[in-house]
C-alpha positions as CSV (number, residue, x, y, z in Angstrom):
1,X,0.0,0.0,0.0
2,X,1.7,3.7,-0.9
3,X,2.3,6.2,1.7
4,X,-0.3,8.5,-0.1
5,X,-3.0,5.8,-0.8
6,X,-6.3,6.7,1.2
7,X,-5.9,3.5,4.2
8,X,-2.3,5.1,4.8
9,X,-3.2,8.7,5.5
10,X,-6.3,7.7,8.0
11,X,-3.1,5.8,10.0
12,X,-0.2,7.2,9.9
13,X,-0.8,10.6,8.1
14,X,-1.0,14.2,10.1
15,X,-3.5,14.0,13.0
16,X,-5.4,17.7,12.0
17,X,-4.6,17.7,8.6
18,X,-6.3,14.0,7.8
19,X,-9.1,14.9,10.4
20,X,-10.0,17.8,8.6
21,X,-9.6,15.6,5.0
22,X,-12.3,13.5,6.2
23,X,-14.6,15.9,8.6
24,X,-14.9,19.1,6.2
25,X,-16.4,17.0,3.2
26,X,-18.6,15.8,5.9
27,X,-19.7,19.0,7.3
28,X,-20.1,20.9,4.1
29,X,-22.5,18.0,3.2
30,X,-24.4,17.5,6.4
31,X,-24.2,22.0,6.5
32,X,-26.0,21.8,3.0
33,X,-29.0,19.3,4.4
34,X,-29.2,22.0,7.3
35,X,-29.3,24.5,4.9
36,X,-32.3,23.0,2.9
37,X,-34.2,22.5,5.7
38,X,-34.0,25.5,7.4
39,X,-35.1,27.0,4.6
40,X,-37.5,24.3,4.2
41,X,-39.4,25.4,7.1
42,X,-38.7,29.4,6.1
43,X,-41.0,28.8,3.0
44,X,-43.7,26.7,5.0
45,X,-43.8,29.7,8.1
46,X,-44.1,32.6,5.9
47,X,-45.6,30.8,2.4
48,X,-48.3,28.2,4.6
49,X,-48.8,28.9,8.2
50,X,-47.5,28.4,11.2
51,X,-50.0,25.5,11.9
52,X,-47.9,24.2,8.8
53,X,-44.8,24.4,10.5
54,X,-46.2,22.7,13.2
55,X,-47.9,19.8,11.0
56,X,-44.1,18.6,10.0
57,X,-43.1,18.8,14.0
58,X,-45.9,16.5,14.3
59,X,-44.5,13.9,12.4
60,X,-41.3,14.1,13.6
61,X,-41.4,11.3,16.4
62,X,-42.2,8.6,13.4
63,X,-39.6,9.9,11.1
64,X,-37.1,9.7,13.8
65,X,-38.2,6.0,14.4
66,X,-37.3,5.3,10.3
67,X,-34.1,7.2,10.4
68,X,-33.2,5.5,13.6
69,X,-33.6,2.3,12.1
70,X,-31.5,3.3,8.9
71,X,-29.0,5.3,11.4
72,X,-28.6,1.9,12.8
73,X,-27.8,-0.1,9.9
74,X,-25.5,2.5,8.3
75,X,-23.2,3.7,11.0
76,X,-23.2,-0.3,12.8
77,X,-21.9,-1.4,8.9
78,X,-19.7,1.3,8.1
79,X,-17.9,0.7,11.8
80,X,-18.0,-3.3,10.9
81,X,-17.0,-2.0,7.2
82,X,-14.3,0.1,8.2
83,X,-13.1,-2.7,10.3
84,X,-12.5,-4.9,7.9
85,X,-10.6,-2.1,5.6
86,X,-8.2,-1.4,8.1
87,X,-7.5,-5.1,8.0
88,X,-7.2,-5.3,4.3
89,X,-10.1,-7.7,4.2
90,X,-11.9,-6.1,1.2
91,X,-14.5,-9.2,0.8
92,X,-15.6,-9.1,4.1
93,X,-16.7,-5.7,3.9
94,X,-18.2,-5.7,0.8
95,X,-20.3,-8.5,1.9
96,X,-21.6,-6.1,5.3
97,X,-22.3,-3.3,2.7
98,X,-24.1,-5.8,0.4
99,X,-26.4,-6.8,3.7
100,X,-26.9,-3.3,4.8
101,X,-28.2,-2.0,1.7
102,X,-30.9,-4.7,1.3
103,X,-31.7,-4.6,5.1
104,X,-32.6,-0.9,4.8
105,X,-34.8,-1.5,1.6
106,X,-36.6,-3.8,3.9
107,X,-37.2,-1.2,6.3
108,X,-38.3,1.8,3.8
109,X,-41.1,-0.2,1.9
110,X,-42.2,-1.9,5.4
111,X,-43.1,1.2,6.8
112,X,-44.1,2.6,3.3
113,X,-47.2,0.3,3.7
114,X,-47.7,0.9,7.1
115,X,-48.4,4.5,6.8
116,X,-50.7,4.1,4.1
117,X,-52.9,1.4,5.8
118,X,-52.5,2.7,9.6
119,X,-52.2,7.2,8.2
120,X,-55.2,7.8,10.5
121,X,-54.4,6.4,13.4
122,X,-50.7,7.0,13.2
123,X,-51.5,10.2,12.9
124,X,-53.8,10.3,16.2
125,X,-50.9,8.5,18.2
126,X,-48.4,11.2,17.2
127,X,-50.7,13.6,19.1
128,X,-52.5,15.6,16.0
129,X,-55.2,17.6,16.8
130,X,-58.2,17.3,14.4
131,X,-58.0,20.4,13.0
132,X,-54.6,19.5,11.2
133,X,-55.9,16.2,10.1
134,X,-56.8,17.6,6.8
135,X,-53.5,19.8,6.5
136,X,-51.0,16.8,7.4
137,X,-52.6,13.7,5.7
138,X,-51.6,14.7,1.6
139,X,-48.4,15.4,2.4
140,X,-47.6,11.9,5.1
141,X,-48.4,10.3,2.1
142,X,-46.1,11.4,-0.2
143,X,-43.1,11.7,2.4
144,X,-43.8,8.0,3.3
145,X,-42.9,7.1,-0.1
146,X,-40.0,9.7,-0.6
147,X,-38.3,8.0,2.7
148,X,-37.8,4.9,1.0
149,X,-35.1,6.6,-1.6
150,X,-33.9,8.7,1.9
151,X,-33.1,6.2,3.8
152,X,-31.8,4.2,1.2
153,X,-29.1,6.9,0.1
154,X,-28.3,7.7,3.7
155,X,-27.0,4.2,3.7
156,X,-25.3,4.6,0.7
157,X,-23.3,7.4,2.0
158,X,-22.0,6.1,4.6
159,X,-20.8,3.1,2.6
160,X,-19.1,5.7,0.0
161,X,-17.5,7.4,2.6
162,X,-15.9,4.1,4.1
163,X,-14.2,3.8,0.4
164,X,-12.5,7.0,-0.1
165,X,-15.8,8.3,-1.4
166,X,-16.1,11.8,0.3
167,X,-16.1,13.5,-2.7
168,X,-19.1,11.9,-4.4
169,X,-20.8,11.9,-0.6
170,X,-20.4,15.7,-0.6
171,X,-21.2,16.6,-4.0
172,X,-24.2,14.2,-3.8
173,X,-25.5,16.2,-0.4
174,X,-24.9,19.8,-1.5
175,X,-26.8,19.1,-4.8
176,X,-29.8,17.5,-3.3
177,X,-30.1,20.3,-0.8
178,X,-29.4,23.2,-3.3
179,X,-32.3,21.5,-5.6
180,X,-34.5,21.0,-2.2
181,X,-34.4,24.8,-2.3
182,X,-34.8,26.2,-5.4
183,X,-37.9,23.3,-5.9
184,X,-39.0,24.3,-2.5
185,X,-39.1,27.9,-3.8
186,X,-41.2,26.7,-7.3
187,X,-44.0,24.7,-5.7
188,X,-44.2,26.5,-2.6
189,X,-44.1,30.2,-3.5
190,X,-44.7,29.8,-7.0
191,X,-47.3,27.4,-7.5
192,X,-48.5,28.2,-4.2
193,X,-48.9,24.1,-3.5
194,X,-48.3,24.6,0.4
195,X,-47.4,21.1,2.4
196,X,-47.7,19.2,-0.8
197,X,-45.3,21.0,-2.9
198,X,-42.4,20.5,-0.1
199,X,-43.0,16.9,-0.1
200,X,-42.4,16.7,-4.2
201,X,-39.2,19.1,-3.8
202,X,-38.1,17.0,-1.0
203,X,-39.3,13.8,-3.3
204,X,-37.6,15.1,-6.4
205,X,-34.4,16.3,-4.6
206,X,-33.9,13.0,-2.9
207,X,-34.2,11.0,-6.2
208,X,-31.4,13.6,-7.8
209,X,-29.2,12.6,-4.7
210,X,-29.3,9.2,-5.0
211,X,-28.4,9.2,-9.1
212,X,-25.2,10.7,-8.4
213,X,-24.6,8.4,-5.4
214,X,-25.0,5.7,-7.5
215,X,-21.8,6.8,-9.8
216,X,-20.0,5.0,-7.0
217,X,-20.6,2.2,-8.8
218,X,-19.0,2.9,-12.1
219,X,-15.6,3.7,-10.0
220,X,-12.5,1.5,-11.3
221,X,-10.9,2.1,-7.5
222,X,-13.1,1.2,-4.9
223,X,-12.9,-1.7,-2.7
224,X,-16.7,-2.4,-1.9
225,X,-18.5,-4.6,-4.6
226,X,-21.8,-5.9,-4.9
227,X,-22.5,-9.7,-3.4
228,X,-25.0,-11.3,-3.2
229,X,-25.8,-11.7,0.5
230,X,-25.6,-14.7,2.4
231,X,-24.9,-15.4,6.2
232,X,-27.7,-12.8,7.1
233,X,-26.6,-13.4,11.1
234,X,-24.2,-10.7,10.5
235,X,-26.8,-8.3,10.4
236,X,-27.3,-8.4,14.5
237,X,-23.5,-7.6,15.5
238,X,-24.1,-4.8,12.8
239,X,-27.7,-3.5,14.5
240,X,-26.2,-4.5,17.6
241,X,-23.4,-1.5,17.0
242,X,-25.3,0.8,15.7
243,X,-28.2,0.2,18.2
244,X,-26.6,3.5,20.0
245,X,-27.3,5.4,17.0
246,X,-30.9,4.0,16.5
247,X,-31.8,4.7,20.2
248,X,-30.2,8.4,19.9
249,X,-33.2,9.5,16.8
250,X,-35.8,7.1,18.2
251,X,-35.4,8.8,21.8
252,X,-35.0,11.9,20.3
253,X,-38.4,11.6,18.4
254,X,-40.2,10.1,21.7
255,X,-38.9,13.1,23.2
256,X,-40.6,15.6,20.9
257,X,-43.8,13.2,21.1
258,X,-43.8,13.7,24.6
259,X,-43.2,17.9,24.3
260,X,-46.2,17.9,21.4
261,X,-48.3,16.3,23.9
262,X,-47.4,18.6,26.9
263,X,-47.3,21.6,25.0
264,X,-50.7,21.1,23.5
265,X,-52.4,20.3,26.2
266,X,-50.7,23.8,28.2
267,X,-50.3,26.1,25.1
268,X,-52.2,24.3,22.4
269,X,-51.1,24.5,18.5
270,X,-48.8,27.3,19.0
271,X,-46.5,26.0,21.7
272,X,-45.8,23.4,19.0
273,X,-45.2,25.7,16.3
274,X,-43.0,27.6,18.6
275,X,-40.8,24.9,19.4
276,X,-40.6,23.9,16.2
277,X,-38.3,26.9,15.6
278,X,-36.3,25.1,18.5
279,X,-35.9,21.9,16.9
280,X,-34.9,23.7,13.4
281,X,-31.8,25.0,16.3
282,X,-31.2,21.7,17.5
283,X,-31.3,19.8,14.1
284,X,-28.7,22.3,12.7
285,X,-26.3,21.8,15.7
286,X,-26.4,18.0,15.3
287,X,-25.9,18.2,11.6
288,X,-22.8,20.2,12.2
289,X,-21.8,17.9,15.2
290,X,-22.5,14.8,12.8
291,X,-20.4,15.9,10.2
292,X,-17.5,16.1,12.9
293,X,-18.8,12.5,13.9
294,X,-18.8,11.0,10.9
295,X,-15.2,11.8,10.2
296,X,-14.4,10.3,13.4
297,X,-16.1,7.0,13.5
298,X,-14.8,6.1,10.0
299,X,-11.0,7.1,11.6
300,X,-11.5,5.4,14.6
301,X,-13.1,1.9,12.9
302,X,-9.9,1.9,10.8
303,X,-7.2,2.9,13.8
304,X,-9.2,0.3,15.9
305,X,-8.6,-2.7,13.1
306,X,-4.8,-1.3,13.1
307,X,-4.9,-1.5,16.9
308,X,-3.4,2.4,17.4
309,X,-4.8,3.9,20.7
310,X,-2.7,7.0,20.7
311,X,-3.7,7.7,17.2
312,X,-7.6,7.4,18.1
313,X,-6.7,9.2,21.3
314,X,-5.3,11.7,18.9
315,X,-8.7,11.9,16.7
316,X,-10.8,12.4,20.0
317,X,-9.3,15.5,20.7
318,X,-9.5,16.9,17.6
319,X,-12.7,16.5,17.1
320,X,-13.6,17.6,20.7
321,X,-11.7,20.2,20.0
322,X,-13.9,21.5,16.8
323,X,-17.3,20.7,18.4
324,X,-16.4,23.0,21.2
325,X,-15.9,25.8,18.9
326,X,-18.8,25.3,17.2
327,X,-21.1,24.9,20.6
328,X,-19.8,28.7,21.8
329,X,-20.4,30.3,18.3
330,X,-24.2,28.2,18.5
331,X,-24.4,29.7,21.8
332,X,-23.9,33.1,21.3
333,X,-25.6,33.3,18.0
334,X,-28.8,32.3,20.9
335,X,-27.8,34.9,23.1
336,X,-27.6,37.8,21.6
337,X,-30.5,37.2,18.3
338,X,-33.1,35.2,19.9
339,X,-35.6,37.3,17.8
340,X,-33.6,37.3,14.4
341,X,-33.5,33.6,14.8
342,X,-37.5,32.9,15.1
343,X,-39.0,36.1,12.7
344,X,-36.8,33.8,10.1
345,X,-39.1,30.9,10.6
346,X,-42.3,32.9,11.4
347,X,-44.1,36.0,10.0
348,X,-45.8,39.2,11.6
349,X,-49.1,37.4,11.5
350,X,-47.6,35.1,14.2
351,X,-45.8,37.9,16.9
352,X,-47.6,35.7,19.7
353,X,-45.5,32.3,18.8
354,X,-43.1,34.4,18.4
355,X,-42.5,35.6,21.4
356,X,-43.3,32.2,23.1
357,X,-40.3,31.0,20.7
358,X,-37.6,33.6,22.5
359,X,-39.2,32.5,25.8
360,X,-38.3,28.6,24.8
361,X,-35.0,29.7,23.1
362,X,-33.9,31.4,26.7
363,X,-34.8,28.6,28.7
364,X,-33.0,25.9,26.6
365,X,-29.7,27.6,25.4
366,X,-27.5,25.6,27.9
367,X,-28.4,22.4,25.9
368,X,-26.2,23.7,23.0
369,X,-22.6,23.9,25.4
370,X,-22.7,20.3,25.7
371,X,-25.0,18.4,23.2
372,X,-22.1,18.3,21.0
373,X,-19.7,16.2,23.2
374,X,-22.3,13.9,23.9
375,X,-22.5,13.4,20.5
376,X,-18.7,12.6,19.8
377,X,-18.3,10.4,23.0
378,X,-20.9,8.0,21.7
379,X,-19.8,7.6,18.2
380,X,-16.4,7.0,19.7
381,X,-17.5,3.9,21.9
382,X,-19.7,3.0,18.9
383,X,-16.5,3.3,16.5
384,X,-14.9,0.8,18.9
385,X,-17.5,-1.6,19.0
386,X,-18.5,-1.2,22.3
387,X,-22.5,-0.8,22.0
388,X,-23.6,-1.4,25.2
389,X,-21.7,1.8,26.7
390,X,-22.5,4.1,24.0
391,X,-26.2,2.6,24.4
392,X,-26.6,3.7,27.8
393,X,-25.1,7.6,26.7
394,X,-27.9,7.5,23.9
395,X,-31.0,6.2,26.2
396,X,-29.5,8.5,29.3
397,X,-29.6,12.1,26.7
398,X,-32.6,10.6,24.7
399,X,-35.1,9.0,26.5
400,X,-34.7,8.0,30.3
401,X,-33.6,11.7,31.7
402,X,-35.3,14.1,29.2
403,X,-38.6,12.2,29.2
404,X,-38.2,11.7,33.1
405,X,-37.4,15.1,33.8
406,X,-40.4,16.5,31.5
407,X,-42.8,14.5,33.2
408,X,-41.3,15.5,36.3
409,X,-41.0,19.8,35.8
410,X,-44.4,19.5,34.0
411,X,-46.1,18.8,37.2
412,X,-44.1,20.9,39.8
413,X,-43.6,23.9,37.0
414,X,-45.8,26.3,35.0
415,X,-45.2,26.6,30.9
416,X,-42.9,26.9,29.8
417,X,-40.5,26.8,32.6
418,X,-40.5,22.9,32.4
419,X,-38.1,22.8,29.5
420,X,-35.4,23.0,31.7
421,X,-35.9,19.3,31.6
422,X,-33.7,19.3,28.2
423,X,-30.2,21.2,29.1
424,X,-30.6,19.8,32.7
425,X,-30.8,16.0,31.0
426,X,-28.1,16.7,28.7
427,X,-25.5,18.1,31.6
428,X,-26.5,14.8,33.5
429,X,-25.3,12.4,30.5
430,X,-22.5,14.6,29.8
431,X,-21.3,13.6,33.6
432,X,-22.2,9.9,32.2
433,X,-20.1,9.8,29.4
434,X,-17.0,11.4,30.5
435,X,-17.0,8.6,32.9
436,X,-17.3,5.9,30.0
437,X,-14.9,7.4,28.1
438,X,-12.3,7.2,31.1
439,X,-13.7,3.7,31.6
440,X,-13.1,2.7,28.0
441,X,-10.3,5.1,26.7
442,X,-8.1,3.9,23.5
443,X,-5.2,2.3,25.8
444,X,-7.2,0.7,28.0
445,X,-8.6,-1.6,25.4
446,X,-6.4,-1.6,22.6
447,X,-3.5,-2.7,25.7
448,X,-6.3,-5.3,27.1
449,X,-7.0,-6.5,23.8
C-alpha cells in the first residue's frame, strides 16, 4: 500500500490535517441538508402557516423512528465496514455493505405500507389535533414514499464514505439540498402548492441525490462490490453497533412526542409551532456535530482494526476540539439574536408564537454547550464496537432523563418553565459519558486487547 493511498493517510498521516480531509467533506454536506431544511421550514412559516410548521413537527417522532432504524444499519456497517478495511479484508466488507443496503430497503417499503394502511391512526398517536388532520394527511403520504429513496441513500453514503468516497458523498448532499431549495421555492411560492409541494421538492431532490450516489458504482478504484448476501446473522453484530445510533433519533423523536403532547395540552397549536423553531436550532447543531462524527467513526473503525490507541486518542481530541468551537459560536448566536433567529421561521401574523419562541430559546440555550460532546463520545464507543456503553449515553440524553425530567417539571412547573428538563438531561449524560470514556479510553482496550 503507498504512503499516499487513502488507508495510509487515516493511520499514519497528520493527525489535523487528515481529520479535517475527512470531517470538512462531511460538514459541508451534512451544512448543505441543514441549509435545505432550514429554509424548508422558512417557506412553509411565511408561504403556509405556522400550523404548517407545526404539522411537519408532528411527524417528527415517526420519522425519527425510520431514520433510527437506517442510522442503525448505516453507522453499525460502516464501523463493521471500516473494520475490515483497516484489515485489508476487502471481501468481508463488501459483503456487510451488500447486507446493509438490502436490510434498509426492507425497512423503507415496510413502513411505506404501514403508513398508508394505519395514516389515521398513526396520525392520532403522534398527538395531531383534528384540525390539522386535513393539513398533514396529503403530504404523510407522499413523504412515506420519498423515505424509502432517503433512507436508502443515507446508507449509501456512509458506505461511500468508508471507500474513499467523500467527494461523491459531498457533491451528492450539497446538490440534493441546493435543488431541495430552489424546488421548494417553485412549488411553494410559486405554485402556491403549500405542504404538498415541499413533499415533491423533497421527493424530487432525494431521487437527484441518489443518481449521483449511484456513480459509486462505475468507480474502477473502490474496494466495496456488490455480493449477493448470504450469512444474514451478521446483520445483528451490525444493528447491535449501531443500536446506540438507533436509540439516539428514536429517543430523540419520543422526546418531541412527549413535548407535542405537553405543549398542546398547556399552550395548544402554537407551543408546537414555537418549538418547532427550536428543533430547526437543535437539528442544525447536530448536523454540524454529525459531520465532525462521521469523520471520526470512520477514523476510529480503521485505527481500531490497526490497533493504534494514541492515534484514536489523537482523533478524539481533535474532534472535541472543533465541536467545542462550534457549541460557543451556537451559543452566542442564541444569546444575543433570539428574535432574528424565530422572525426567520415565522411572519408578523404570528408575533404571539413568536414571542413564546424567545421565551423557549432562553430557557433551553445551555443544551447547546454540551449536546455536542455527547455526540462525539458515543460515536467513539460506537467506533470501537462497544454498544452497550454508548447505548446507555444515547437512552441516558434521549429517552430516560429528558422524558423523566419533563414528566417531572411539567407537574411541579408552570409553561414553559418545564423545558429545563432538556439542558438539565443533557449536563447529566454529559457527567455519564466522560465517565465511559475514562472507563473505556483507547489504551485501556487496545493494551487489554
Amino acid at each position: 500500500m503507498s504512503a499516499s493511498s487513502p488507508n495510509s493517510l487515516i493511520l499514519s498521516g497528520p493527525v489535523i490535517t487528515t481529520f479535517l480531509r475527512f470531517a470538512l467533506p462531511s460538514m459541508l454536506g451534512l451544512l448543505a441538508i441543514t441549509t435545505a431544511s432550514i429554509v424548508d421550514g422558512i417557506f412553509v412559516g411565511h408561504y403556509v402557516s405556522s400550523d404548517g410548521l407545526a404539522a411537519i413537527n408532528l411527524l417528527l417522532p415517526y420519522l425519527s423512528l425510520i431514520f433510527g432504524l437506517a442510522l442503525m444499519i448505516a453507522i453499525g456497517g460502516a464501523v463493521r465496514c471500516g473494520h475490515f478495511l483497516g484489515r485489508g479484508d476487502t471481501e468481508q466488507a463488501s459483503a456487510v455493505f451488500s447486507k446493509c443496503l438490502v436490510a434498509v430497503l426492507v425497512v423503507g417499503f415496510s413502513f411505506m405500507f404501514l403508513s398508508w394502511w394505519l395514516d389515521l391512526t398513526l396520525l392520532r398517536w403522534l398527538g395531531t389535533p383534528e384540525s390539522l388532520i386535513a393539513l398533514i394527511l396529503p403530504y404523510f403520504h407522499i413523504i412515506s414514499c420519498v423515505l424509502i429513496v432517503q433512507i436508502f441513500t443515507m446508507v449509501l453514503y456512509y458506505f461511500v464514505r468508508q471507500d474513499n468516497g467523500q467527494r461523491l458523498a459531498t457533491t451528492a448532499l450539497v446538490t440534493g439540498a441546493v435543488m431541495n431549495i430552489l424546488l421548494d421555492a417553485l412549488f411553494i411560492i410559486h405554485f402556491e402548492m403549500g405542504l404538498i409541494g415541499a413533499a415533491w421538492a423533497t421527493a424530487l431532490a432525494q431521487g437527484i441525490q441518489l443518481i449521483i450516489l449511484m456513480r459509486f458504482f462505475l468507480r474502477k478504484e473502490r474496494l466495496l462490490h456488490w455480493s449477493w448476501p448470504s450469512q444474514w446473522g451478521e446483520l445483528k453484530q451490525v444493528s447491535f453497533n449501531g443500536l446506540s445510533e438507533c436509540i439516539n433519533e428514536i429517543s430523540g423523536g419520543l422526546v418531541i412526542l412527549v413535548l407535542n403532547w405537553t405543549l398542546v395540552t398547556q399552550l395548544d397549536v402554537d407551543g408546537i409551532a414555537a418549538f418547532a423553531v427550536i428543533n430547526y436550532l437543535i437539528f442544525v447543531s447536530l448536523m454540524l456535530y454529525y459531520g465532525i462524527a462521521d469523520a471520526l467513526h470512520l477514523l476510529v473503525s480503521h485505527n481500531h482494526g490497526a490497533a493504534n490507541p494514541h492515534r484514536i486518542m489523537q482523533f478524539v481530541v481533535t474532534a472535541g476540539a472543533m465541536v467545542l468551537l462550534i457549541s460557543l459560536g451556537l451559543v452566542l448566536l442564541l444569546m444575543l439574536s433570539p428574535q432574528w433567529l424565530t422572525t426567520l421561521f415565522l411572519d408578523d401574523s404570528s408575533a404571539a408564537t413568536r414571542n413564546l419562541s424567545v421565551s423557549f430559546i432562553s430557557l433551553v440555550w445551555p443544551l447547546f454547550l454540551i449536546n455536542g460532546l455527547n455526540v462525539i463520545l458515543s460515536i467513539y464507543l460506537t467506533a470501537m464496537q462497544k454498544p452497550r456503553p454508548s447505548m446507555l449515553i444515547a437512552l441516558s440524553r434521549g429517552l430516560v432523563l429528558p422524558v423523566g425530567l419533563l414528566l417531572l417539571f411539567s407537574w411541579l412547573l408552570d409553561p414553559p418553565q418545564f423545558l429545563i428538563a432538556l439542558p438539565v438531561a443533557e449536563w447529566l449524560t454529559f457527567a455519564l459519558a466522560a465517565v465511559l470514556f475514562w472507563r473505556y479510553r483507547p489504551s485501556r482496550l487496545l493494551i487489554a486487547k
